[in-house]
Each structure stands twice: as structure tokens, then as C-alpha cells.
N, C-alpha and C positions, 0 to 999 in steps of 0.2 A: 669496434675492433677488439677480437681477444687478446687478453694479458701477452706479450712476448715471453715475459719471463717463465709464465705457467705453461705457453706450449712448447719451451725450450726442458722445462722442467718432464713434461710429458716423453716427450726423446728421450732424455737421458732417463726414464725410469721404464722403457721399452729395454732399453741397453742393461736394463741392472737386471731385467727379471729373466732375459733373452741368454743373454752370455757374461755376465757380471761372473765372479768367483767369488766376490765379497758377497757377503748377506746382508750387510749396511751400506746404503749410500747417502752420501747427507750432501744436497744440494742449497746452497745462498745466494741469490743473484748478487749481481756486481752493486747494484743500486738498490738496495733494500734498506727504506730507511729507517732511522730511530724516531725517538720522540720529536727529537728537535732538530732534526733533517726535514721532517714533517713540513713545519712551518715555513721554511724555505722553498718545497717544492709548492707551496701553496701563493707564499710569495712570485715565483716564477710565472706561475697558471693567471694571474690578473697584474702582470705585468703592465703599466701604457692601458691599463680600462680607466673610464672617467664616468660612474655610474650615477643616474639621481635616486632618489630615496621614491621608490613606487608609493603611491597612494592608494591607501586601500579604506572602503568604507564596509570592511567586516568588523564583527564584534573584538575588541579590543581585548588581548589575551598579555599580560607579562610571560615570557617563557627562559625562565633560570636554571641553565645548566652548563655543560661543556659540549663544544662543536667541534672546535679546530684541532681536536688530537685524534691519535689513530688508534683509540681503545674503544673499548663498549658499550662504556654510556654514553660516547660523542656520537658512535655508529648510530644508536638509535637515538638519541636527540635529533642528530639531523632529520632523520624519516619524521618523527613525531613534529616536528615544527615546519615541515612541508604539508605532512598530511592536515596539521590544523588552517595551514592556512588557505589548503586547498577545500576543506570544510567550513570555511565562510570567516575565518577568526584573521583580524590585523594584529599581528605577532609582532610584539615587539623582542628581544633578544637581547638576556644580560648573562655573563658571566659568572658562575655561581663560587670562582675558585682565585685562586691568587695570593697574594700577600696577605698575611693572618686569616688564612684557612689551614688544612691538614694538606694540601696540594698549593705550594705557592708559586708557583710557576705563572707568569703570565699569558694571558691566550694570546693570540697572533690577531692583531685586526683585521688582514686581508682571506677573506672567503672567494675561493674559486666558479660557488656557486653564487649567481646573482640574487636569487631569492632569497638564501641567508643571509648576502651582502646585504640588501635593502632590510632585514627585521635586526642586521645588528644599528642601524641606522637611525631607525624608528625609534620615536619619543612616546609613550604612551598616556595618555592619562590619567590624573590621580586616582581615580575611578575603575582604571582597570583589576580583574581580578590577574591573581598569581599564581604560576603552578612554577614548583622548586621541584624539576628531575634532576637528582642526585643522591650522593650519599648522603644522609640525612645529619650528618653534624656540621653542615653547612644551610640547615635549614633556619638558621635564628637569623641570617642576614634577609629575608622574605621580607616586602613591606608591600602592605595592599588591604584592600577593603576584605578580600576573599583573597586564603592562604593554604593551597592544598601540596601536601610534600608529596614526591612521587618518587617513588624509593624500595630497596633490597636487598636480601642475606640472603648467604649461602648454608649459614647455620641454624641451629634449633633454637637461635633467642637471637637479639640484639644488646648493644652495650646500654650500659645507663644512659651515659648521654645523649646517645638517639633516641632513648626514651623520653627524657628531658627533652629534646627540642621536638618532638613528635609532639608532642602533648602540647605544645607552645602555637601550632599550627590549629586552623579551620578544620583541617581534613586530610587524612592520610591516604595513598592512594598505592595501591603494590599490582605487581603483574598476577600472584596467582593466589591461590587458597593456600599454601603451603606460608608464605609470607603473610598474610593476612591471621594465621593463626600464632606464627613467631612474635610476629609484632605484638599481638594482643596480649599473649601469654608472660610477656616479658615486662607488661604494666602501659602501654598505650591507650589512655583512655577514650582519646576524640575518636569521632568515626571514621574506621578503615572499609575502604572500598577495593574492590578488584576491578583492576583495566588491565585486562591482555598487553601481551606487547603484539608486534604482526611482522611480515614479511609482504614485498611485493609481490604479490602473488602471480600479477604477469610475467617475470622474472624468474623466479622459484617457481619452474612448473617443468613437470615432466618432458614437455614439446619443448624442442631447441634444439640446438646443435651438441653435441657430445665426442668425445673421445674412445675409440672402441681399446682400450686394454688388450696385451695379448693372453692374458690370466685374468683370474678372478680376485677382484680388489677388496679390500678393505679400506675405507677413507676413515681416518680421525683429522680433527681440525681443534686444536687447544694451544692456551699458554700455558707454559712446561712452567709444574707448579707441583705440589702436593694437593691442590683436591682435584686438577684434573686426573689423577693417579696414568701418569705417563708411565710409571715403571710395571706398574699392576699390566698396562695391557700388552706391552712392549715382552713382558716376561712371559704372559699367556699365549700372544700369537706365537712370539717363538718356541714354546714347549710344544706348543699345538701341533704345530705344523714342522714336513720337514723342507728342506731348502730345495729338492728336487720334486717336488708338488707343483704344480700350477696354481700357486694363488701367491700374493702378495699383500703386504701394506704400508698404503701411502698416508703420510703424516705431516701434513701440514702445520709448522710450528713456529709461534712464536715465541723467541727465545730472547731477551735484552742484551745477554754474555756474546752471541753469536754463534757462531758455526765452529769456534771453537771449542769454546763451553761446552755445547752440547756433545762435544763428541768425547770430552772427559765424563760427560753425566752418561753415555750411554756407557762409555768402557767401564764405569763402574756396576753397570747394569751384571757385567759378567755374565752376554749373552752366547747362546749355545752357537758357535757360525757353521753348524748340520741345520740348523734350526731355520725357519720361515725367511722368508727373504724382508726384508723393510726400509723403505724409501720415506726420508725427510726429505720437504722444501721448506725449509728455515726462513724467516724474515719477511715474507714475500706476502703485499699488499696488494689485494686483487679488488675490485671492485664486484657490484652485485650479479652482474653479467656473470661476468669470471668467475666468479664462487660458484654461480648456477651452473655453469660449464662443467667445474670441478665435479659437483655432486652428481650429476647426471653420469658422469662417464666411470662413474664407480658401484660396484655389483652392492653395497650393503656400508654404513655409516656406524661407526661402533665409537663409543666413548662411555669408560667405567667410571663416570666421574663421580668423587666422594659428595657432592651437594652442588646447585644451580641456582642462582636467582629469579634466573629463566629456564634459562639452556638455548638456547640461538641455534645453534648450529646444529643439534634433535630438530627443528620446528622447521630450520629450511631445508634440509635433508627430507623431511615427511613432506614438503608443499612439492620438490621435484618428485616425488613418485619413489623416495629411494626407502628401502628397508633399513630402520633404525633398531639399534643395539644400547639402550641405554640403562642405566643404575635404576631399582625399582624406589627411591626416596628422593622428593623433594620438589621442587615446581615445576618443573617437566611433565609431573603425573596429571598435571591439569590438560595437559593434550595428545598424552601418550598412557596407553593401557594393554592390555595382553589383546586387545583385539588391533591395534594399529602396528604394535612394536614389539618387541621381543628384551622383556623386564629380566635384568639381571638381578637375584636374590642378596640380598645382603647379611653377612653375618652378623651385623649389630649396629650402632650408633658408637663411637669412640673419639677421645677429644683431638679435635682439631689440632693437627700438629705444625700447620703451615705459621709463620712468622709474622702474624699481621696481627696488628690491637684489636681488629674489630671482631676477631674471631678466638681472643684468649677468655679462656672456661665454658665454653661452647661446644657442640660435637658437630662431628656431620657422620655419613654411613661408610661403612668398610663392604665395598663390593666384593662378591663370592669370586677367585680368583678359578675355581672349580669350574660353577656354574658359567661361567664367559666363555672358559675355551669350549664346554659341550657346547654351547650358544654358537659362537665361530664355528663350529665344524661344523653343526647341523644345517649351515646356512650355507657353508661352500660345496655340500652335498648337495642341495635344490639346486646349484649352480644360478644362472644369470637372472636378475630382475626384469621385468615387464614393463616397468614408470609409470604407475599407476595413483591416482590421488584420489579423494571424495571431490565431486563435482563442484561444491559449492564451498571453500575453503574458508572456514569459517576466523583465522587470524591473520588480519591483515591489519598493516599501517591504517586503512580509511575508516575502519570497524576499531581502531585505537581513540581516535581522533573526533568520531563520533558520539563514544564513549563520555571523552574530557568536556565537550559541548556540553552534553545533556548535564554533567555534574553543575558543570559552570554557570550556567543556564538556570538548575534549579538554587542554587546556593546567591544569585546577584541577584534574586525578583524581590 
């Protein structure tokens, strides 16, 4: 069943682009939750379950990281520890964060999914090998015969001490070449490997049900930050475009302030309201259906993001068939190139200005505020996409998963 909130949200953004007079609308549903709302509605979901611990006689994996939060290393943790287990590995599940970590928060013990329920349950062997996805200054708590860290930056190096516990590990393990040269360049000396991250590809595909827009969309999909540069693209659509044009853009955001906040961060934007029209759905957790729903029912996918560790939402945007708009620097370029996407130019490399330790004396890239909007316009000019993909999509969760095997495989003989 599709998201409520997203096709209530679709309504109201028929209304904004139809007969609205504002050129912002910022939509929150009622129930959008926070970090620790989270865990509650998860508690809800295995309410009265009384589950046994499945038995499984695949190859015995430890798998250390976060699950039961609604951010993006949990997003793909979860995929990653299904797909291994659906690739022959008995997963056992620990928690890589907590009290005396840099996130002390405790995880939730009840999972909505059964399969996560039974590998957070699971006792593994002394014997097992370990793979630590996470941030990697949570990689010194790793115990195991085989120790590979699976981990990423958004910028041109990593801190010391992920150097330091990098080095401390068997094997370091990143999603792309962009990370694989940060890492190294920054003094990691054990061997770094690349494993893709993926997408369900049965899911993320062009074929599905869709939303027909009465305009020509623009979809972004970020948290409101400084290196998703919200402001950069916010100022370009609206320069771009005027309010009586037929195109619009919808912005899916997550925001921690809420629908408050954001709406003193946009009015400080000091945008032109002649200018493009632009629609937020603020807070609003959709699942993988939903998401695919979303992409699909939008003409073109644009995000000028200053750096990636991945880019997630480039990678499921390109599996539905939809035209992508992204920054020409940083781990995206491992699946996106002037022949799949449409590379925004960048004027340089400049230092990281967002407020996080792991990214103080670091840079990432300052995307061409120029080159975006000729980008936008040239693409609301071809008007509507086709949903079109390569036949045989080559990043998937099962192609991750198969990956980790083979390392595991040769590193325990």
C-alpha cells in the first residue's frame, strides 16, 4: 500500500503548482517521526510477537553496525544483512554504537523485521569473521579472527583517528574509487577494497505505478545541511525559472528543526516569489516502494551536492529510469558519467564549512551555480522522460553481498 502521507503530499502539491499564489509550500505530516519516535513506532510494529531464534547452517558472518534508526547507514545495513543472509551467511547482529562511542545512544532491541529480529538474537562463534559497517572510529571495538571495516567520506581525506583504527583492522572495505583513494591517500595502510553499495532493483525500476504531475518536476531528496548545498539549488531553480512557467520543485527533506526551522532557513534564502515554484515534504519516512513511487513520478532528479560517500538517491533515481543531475566530484562518479547523467561542473575544491569533526581541514567541491541552472533549463526544454534503465542493472544489494562473501571466503581459508 502507498505511503498516505506521500499521496496526501502529492494533492497538496497539484494545488501549489495549479492555483497556489505562494511559490513555497512546505508540507510535515502529522506523524513524522524523529530519531526517537522511531523506536516507538518500532516497538508498536512487534507488539504480542513471541519469535524463536531461526536456525541457519550458512557460513557464520558477525555483522557490526546500526539497524534501528532512520538514517543511512542503518538504511543500508539493513539491506546488507538481508542480502548476506539471503547469499548463504548465518548473520549474527551487534551493535556497533552506544555508551563510549561518538553516538551513545542506545539501539532499540525490538525489530519490526523478523529476519533482523532472529540475527540480532544469534550467538556466533569464536570463529566467525567480522565486518564493522560504520563510521570507522568505532572500528577498535571489532573482535574476530577476520576484521574488515566497511566504511566512508564525504571529503578529500579522513581524520587521523580513522586512520589509526583503519590500520588496526584486516581490511578496509569503501563503496567507491573516490573513497578507496581518500582513505589511502590519508595513510591507510592494510588493504582497501571496493564493494558497491546497491539498490533493489526489483523496486527501483522504471515499471510501477507513478504519479502523473500536472508540470514538469524537478525531485531533490536530502538532509538540509551544507554539503547537500540546499541553498545553491533552491536559489538556481528559482533564478531559473519564473512562477508562471510550468515546471516546479518538489524537495523532499529532512530537516531535525522541523517545518519550522525550515521555513526561517528558507526566508533567509531571500527568495525571488516571481521566481519557480518549490514544494517541501519535510520529515516524511517513506519506505522503498514509496521512494520508487516518488522517483518515478518526477520528470528529472537534480541534487548539486558538495561531496557523497555514496549518493543513494543518484543511484535509485538512475535504477527507476529517471534523468539524473548531479555534482561532477566524488563517489557517485563510479556510476554516473556524461553518458548516464548530466555532470554539473565545479569551480574548485573549498574547505568544508559544515560543523562536523570528521570533516574539519578537509574540502569537498563547490558546484557551478551557472552551469546547474543552463543544466535545469536544458532539461525542462526536452520536457518528459521515457523510464528507461540498462537492462541488466549492474548495483544491487545481491551483487553487494556477493562481493563480501568472496572477500570472506578468501581471507578465512
Amino acid at each position: 500500500m502507498m505511503n498516505s502521507s506521500l499521496l496526501s503530499a502529492f494533492d497538496s502539491f497539484t494545488k501549489h503548482v495549479q492555483r497556489s499564489k505562494e511559490n513555497v509550500t512546505i508540507v510535515e505530516p502529522f506523524n513524522s517521526p524523529n530519531l526517537f519516535g522511531w523506536v516507538n513506532h518500532i516497538k508498536q510494529a512487534v507488539a504480542g510477537r513471541r519469535d524463536t531464534v531461526a536456525a541457519v547452517s550458512g557460513s557464520p558472518v558477525v555483522f557490526r553496525s546500526i539497524l534501528n534508526f532512520p538514517i543511512g547507514y542503518a538504511f543500508c545495513a539493513r539491506h546488507i544483512a538481508r542480502a548476506l543472509e539471503n547469499a548463504g551467511a548465518s548473520v549474527s547482529y551487534q551493535y556497533a554504537y552506544g555508551p563510549g562511542t561518538v553516538f551513545t545512544v542506545r539501539e532499540s532491541r525490538y525489530f519490526a523485521d523478523p529476519v533482523l529480529r532472529a540475527m540480532s538474537r544469534r550467538k556466533p562463534p569464536v570463529t566467525a569473521p567480522l565486518v564493522c559497517f560504520s563510521q570507522a572510529d568505532v572500528f577498535r571495538f571489532s573482535r574476530g579472527p577476520f576484521r574488515a571495516g566497511y566504511s566512508m567520506l564525504e571529503v578529500d581525506g579522513i581524520p587521523e583517528e580513522w586512520v589509526r583504527q583503519c590500520n588496526e583492522m584486516d581490511e578496509i572495505w569503501v563503496p567507491s574509487s573516490f573513497n578507496k583513494a581518500t582513505f589511502m591517500s590519508s595513510g591507510v595502510k592494510v588493504p582497501v577494497q571496493v564493494i558497491p553499495l546497491g539498490v533493489d532493483a526489483g523496486i527501483y525500476s522504471p515499471d510501477g505505478d507513478r504519479f502523473l504531475p500536472p508540470v514538469f518536476t524537478f525531485l531533490s531528496v536530502f538532509e538540509w545541511g551544507d554539503r547537500k548545498a540546499p541553498e545553491l539549488l533552491i536559489r538556481a531553480f528559482n533564478m531559473e525559472f519564473k512562477s508562471t512557467e510550468p515546471v516546479a520543485l518538489f524537495c523532499k527533506v529532512m530537516n531535525h528543526g522541523g517545518r519550522r526551522e525550515l521555513q526561517e532557513k528558507i526566508r533567509n534564502l531571500e527568495i525571488d516569489y516571481h521566481g519557480g515554484k518549490i514544494f517541501f515534504l519535510v520529515n516524511c519516512q517513506l519506505d522503498d516502494r514509496s521512494l520508487a513511487f516518488l522517483y518515478r513520478s518526477c520528470d528529472t532528479f537534480v541534487l548539486p551536492s558538495r561531496g557523497e560517500g555514496w549518493g543513494m538517491p543518484y543511484l535509485e533515481s538512475l535504477a527507476c529510469g529517471v534523468p539524473v543531475i548531479a555534482t561532477r566530484w566524488s563517489s557517485h562518479l563510479d556510476f554516473l558519467d556524461d553518458s548516464n547523467a548530466y555532470l554539473i561542473d565545479i569551480k574548485g575544491l573549498v574547505p568544508a564549512t559544515e560543523s562536523h569533526p570528521y570533516y574539519r581541514g578537509f574540502r569537498w567541491a563547490e558546484p557551478s551555480e551557472e552551469h546547474l541552472r543552463h543544466i535545469m533549463r536544458a532539461q525542462f526544454k526536452k520536457g518528459r522522460h521515457s523510464g528507461q534503465r540498462q537492462a541488466d542493472f549492474p548495483f544491487t544489494w545481491d551483487k553487494t553481498a556477493h562481493m563480501i562473501m568472496k572477500r570472506l571466503e578468501r581471507n578465512i581459508k
